[in-house]
C-alpha positions in Angstrom: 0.0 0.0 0.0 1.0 3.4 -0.6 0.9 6.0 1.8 1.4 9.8 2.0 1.9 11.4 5.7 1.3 15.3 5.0 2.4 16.6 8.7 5.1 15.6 10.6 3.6 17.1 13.9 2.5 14.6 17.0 -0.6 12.9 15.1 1.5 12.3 11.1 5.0 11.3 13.3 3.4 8.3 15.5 1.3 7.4 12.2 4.3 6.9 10.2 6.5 5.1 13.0 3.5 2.9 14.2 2.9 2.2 10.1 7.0 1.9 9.4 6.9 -1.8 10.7 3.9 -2.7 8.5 5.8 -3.0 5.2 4.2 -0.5 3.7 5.7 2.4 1.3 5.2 5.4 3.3 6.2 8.9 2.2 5.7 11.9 4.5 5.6 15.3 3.9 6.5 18.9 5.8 7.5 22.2 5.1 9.9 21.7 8.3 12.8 19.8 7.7 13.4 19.4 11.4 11.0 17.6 12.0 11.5 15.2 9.1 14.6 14.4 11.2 13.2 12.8 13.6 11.7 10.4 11.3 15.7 9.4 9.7 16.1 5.8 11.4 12.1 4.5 10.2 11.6 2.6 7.4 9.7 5.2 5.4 10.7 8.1 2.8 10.5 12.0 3.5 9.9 15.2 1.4 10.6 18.4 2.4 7.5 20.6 0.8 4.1 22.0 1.1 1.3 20.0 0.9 -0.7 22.2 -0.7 1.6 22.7 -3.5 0.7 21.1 -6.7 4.4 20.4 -8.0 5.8 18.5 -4.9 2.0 16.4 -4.7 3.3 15.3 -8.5 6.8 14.8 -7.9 5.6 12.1 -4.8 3.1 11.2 -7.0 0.2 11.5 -4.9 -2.1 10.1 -7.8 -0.4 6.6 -7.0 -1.0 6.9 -3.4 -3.5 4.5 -1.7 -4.7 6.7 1.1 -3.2 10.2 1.2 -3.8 11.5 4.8 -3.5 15.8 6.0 -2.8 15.8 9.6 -0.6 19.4 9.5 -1.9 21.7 12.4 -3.7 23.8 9.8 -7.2 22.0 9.2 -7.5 24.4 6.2 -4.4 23.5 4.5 -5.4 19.4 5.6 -8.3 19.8 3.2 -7.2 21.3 1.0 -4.4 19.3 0.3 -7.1 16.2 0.8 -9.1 17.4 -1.8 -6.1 18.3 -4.2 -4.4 14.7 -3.7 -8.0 13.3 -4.4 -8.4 15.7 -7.6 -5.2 13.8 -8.8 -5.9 10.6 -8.4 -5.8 9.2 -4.9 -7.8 6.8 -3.9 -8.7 8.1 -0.6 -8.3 10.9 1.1 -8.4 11.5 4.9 -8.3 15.8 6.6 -7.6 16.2 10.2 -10.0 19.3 11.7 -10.3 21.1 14.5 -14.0 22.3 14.4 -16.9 19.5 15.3 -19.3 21.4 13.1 -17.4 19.8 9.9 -18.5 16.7 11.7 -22.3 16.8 11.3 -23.7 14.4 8.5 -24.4 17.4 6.1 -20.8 18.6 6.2 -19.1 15.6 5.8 -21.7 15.1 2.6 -20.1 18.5 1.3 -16.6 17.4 2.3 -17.3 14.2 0.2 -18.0 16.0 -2.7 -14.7 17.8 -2.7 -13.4 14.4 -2.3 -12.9 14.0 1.4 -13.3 10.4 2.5 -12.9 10.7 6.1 -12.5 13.5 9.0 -10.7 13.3 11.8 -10.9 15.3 14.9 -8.2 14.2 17.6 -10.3 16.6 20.1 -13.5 14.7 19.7 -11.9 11.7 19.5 -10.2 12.1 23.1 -13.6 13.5 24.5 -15.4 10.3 23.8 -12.7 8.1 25.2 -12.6 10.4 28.6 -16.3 10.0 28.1 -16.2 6.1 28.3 -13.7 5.9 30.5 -16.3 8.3 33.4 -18.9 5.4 32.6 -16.7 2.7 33.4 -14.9 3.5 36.4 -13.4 0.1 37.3 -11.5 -0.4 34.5 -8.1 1.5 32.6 -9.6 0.8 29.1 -12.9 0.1 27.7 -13.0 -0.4 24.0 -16.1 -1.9 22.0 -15.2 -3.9 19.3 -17.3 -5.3 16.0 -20.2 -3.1 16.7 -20.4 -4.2 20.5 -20.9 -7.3 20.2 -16.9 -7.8 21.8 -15.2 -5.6 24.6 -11.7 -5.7 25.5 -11.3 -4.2 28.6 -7.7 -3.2 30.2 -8.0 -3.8 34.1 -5.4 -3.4 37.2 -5.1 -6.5 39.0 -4.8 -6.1 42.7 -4.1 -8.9 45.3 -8.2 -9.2 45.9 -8.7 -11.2 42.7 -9.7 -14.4 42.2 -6.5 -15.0 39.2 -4.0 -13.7 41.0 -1.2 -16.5 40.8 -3.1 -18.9 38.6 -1.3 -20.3 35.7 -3.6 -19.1 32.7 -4.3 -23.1 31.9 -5.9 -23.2 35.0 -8.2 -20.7 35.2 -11.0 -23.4 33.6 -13.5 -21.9 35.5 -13.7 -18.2 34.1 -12.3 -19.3 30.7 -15.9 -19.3 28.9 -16.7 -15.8 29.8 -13.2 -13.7 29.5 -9.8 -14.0 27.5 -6.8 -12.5 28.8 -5.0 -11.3 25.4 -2.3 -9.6 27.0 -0.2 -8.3 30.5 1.2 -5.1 31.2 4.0 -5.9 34.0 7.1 -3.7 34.5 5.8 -1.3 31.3 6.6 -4.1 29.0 3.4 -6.0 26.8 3.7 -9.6 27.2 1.1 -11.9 24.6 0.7 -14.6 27.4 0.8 -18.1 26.6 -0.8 -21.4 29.1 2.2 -21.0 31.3 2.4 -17.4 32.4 0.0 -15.9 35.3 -1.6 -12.9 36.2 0.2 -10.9 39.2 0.0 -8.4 41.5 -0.3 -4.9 40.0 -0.4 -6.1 36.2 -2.6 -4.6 33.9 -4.2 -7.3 31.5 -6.6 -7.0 29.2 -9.2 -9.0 28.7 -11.8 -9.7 25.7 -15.5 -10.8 26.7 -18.8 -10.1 25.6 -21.6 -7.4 27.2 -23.8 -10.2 28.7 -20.5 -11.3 30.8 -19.1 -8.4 32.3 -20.2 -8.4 35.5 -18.7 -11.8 35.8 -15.2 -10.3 34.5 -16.2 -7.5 37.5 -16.1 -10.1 40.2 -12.8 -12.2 39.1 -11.0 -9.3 38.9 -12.7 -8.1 42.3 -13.5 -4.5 41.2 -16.9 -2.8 41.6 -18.6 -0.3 39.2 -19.6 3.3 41.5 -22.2 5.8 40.5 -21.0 8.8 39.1 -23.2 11.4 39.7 -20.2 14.4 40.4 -17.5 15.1 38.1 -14.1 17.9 38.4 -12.3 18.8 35.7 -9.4 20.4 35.5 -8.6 22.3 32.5 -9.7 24.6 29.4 -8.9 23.4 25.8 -10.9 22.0 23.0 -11.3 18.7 24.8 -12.8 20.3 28.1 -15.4 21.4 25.2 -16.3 18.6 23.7 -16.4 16.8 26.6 -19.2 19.1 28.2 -21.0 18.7 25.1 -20.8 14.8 24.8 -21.9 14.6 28.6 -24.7 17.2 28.2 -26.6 17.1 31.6 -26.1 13.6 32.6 -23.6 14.5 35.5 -22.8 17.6 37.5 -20.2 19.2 36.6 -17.4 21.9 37.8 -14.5 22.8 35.6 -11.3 24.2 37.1 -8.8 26.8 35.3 -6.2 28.6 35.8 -6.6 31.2 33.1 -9.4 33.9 34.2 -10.4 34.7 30.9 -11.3 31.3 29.5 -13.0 30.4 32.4 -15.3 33.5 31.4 -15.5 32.1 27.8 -16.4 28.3 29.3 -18.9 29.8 31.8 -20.8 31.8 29.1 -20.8 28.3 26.9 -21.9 26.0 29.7 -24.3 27.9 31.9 -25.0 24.6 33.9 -21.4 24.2 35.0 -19.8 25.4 37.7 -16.4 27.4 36.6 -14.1 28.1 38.5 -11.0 30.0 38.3 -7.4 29.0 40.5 -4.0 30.8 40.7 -1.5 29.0 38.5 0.9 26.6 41.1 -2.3 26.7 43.8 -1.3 23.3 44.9 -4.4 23.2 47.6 -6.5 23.9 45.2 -8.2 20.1 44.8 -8.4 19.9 48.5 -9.6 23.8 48.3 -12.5 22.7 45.7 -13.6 19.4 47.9 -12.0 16.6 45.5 -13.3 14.4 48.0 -17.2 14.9 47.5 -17.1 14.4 43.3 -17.3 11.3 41.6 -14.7 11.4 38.8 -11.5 13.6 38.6 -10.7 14.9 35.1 -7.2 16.5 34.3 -6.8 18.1 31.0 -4.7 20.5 31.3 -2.1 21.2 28.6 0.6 20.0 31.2 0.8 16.0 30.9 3.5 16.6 34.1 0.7 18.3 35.8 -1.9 16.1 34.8 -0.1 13.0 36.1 0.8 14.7 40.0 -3.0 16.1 40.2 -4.6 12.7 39.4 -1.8 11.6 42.1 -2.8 14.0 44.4 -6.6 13.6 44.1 -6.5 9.3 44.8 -4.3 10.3 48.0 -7.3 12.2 48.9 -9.8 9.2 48.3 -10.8 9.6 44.5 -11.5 6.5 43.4 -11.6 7.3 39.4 -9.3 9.5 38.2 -8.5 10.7 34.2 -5.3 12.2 33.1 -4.7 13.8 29.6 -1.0 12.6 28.6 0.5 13.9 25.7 4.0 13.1 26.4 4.4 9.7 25.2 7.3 9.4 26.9 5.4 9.8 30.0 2.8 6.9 29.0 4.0 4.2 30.3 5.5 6.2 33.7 1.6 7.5 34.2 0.4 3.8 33.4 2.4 2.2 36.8 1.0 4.9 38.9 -2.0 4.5 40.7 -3.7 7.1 38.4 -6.6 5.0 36.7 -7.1 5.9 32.7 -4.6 7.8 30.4 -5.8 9.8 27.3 -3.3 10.6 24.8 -5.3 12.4 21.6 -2.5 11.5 19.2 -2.4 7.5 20.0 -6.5 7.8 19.6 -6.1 9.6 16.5 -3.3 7.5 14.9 -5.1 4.5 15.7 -8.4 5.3 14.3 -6.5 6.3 11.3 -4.6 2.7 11.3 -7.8 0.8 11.3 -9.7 2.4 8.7 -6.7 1.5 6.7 -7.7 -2.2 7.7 -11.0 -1.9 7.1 -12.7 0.0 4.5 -16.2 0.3 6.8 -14.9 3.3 8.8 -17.9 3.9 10.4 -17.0 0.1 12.2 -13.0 1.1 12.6 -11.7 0.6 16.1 -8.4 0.2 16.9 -7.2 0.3 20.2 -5.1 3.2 21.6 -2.0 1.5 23.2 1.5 2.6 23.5 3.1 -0.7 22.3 0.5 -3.1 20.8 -2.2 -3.0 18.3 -5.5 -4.2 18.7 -7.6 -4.2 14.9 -10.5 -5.7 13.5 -10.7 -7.9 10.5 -12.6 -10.0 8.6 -11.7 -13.8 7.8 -11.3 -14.0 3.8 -12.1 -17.0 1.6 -9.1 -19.9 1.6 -7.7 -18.1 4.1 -5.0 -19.6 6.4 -6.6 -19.1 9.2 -9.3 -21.1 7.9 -7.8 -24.4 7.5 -7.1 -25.8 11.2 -8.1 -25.2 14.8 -7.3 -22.1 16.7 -4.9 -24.1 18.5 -3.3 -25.6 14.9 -2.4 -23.0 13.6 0.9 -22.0 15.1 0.0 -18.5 15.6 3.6 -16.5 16.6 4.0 -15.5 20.2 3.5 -12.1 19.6 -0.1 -12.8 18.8 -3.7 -13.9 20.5 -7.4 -13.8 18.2 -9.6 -12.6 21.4 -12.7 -13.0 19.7 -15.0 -13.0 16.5 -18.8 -12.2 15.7 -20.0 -14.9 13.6 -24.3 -14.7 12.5 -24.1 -11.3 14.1 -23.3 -12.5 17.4 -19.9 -12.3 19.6 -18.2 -14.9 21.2 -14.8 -15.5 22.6 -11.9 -17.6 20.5 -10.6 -21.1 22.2 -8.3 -23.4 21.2 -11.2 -25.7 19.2 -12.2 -23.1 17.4 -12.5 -23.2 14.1 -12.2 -19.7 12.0 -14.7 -19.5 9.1 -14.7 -16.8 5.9 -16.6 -14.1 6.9 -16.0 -13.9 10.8 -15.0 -10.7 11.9 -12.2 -11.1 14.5 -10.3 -9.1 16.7 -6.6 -9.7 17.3 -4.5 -8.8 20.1 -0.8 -8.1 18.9 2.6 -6.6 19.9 3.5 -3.2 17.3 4.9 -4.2 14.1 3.1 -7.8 14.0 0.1 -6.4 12.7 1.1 -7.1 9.0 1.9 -10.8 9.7 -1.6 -11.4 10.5 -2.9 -9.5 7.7 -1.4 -12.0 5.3 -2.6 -14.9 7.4 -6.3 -13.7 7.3 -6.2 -12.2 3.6 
């Protein structure tokens, strides 16, 4: 497949590394050759250029290109330069955005007529994960796979569950209802085989179906608490979108430290409570009674300050807490705290992307938003290789697990006597860079 980056920013740079192992020819493209540096040791070509220019689009001949994806910082240029690449003969064309009004149904009909497959809005995107992650408070990460009808769910395992120290063979008695695909431990993704066991403090994810969960709940020995109360610290486009996703279903109190846009957030949101805090207040959470809300949100533009306030508000009894982490070097650091679910806008946004280049239904795409593994839906073709033995035939590679498939229109988990048909939609569980492997196998 041929690919053209245009952006080199946070979003187009994690793209083009995450899709550098997939044996794929990737081009991408920025006016700042500095940033193109970064890029040097990935298996991937660069171009120093506009992407709204119409001789550097032909000299990478973006008419060749498979998908030909805008994620600069300038939504205007990004569709432009969708629509251009289009106009010359891509075959599809994806525009990140910064502005949810291009995301109602009749603008994206208008987009398509200037050739605009798909929008993206990394803002939206991290809104409805925060979202999820408020209605779900005993878990890290709740993802819903083939229309629902799967959820992988990543959990932290404390000493109160039932698997703790239980070789995976052995856990017979909760294998029908959950799969454990994979195990965080010392901020390193393991694919677990019969042999390994969950431990204290891991964080494993697990794939079962929505009728099931509350079984998953008790093994693991969490509980799911009311929210009714929510604090959120922080101002940006997120904040926004989140109020606006939520609407009126919880009460809600935003925190700021810049006096003006709390103004412009309390004029928007007349049903929330603003408030406004002096930069560096570090008494502010206990100042704003963390202890009587429900959820704790930070999303500020610090992912340093993020991480200490989530720390700060669990020593004072939060139970869920929500940090916006843009620093992916910080990701895995945040994730062995005690600081519940991490939201990093770029992973969300790269991922989408990556599974709408999987599957051509983008309306279904889902792909998880992990540091270090990928998580994608696909569908079992004709002949294929998985199709010709038993799950536990077919000498899948260690750095691999199918977690489940809908089959009829109805989910179910994967087993060893399994046997894959053309047609089923499956989700795998991989570590980065396997991802193409598998492709072959189910092609």
């Amino acid at each position: 497949m041929r690919i053209v980056i245009a952006g080199a920013g946070e979003v187009g740079t994690h793209l083009a590394k995450m899709l550098s192992n997939e044996e794929q020819d990737i081009i991408v493209l920025d006016k700042d050759e500095k940033k193109l540096y970064n890029l040097e040791n990935y298996n991937l070509m660069t171009m120093r250029g506009s992407a709204v220019s119409l001789d550097v689009l032909k000299n990478i001949q973006v008419g060749a290109a498979d998908i030909f994806i805008a994620v600069t910082p300038h939504e205007t240029i990004n569709i432009i330069a969708s629509s251009m690449a289009k106009s010359m003969g891509c075959k599809k064309a994806v525009a990140r955005i910064d502005n949810y009004e291009f995301m109602k149904p009749a603008a994206k009909k208008f987009f398509a007529s200037y050739g605009i497959d798909t929008l993206i809005y990394p803002e939206y995107l991290a809104a409805q994960e925060v979202k999820t992650a408020m209605a779900h408070t005993w878990v890290r990460n709740w993802f819903e796979m083939l229309n629902g009808e799967l959820l992988v769910v990543g959990v932290k395992i404390r000493s109160n569950s039932r698997i703790v120290g239980i070789k995976l063979k052995d856990l017979g008695g909760v294998s029908h209802f959950m799969h454990i695909n994979a195990i965080k431990r010392n901020r390193e993704i393991i694919i677990p085989g019969g042999d390994d066991m969950v431990l204290e403090n891991d964080i494993i994810y697990i794939a079962t179906t929505r009728k099931d969960i509350d079984n998953v709940i008790a093994v693991c020995g969490k509980e799911q608490h009311t929210v009714e109360r929510v604090l959120i610290m922080g101002g940006n486009e997120i904040v926004e979108q989140l109020v606006y996703l939520i609407g009126s279903k919880y009460k809600v109190k935003i925190m700021h430290n810049d006096l003006v846009r709390c103004q412009e957030l309390a004029d928007q949101f007349p049903d929330c409570n603003v408030v406004h805090y002096q930069a560096g207040d570090t008494d502010v959470l206990e100042d704003e009674g963390v202890e009587d809300y429900d959820v704790f949100v930070a999303l500020g533009e610090s992912s340093e300050s993020n991480i200490l306030s989530c720390v700060m508000a669990k020593e004072m009894g939060m139970r869920k807490t929500i940090a916006q982490v843009e620093n992916l070097q910080f990701f895995n650091e945040a994730e062995s705290l005690n600081i519940g679910t991490i939201i990093n806008k770029k992973l969300i946004a790269s991922s989408t992307i990556f599974q709408m280049m999987i599957d051509d239904d983008t309306d279904n795409a889902k792909c998880l938003a992990l540091a270090d593994a990928e998580v994608a839906e696909l569908e079992v073709g004709a002949g294929a290789k998985v199709t010709k033995a038993d799950v536990k035939d077919l000498r899948l590679s260690r750095d691999m697990t199918i977690a489940g498939l809908v089959r009829d229109g109805v989910g179910q988990l994967v087993t060893g006597s399994t046997r894959l048909q053309a047609g089923d939609r499956v989700v795998v569980f991989c570590l980065s860079g396997a991802i193409h492997k598998i492709e072959r196998m189910f092609g």
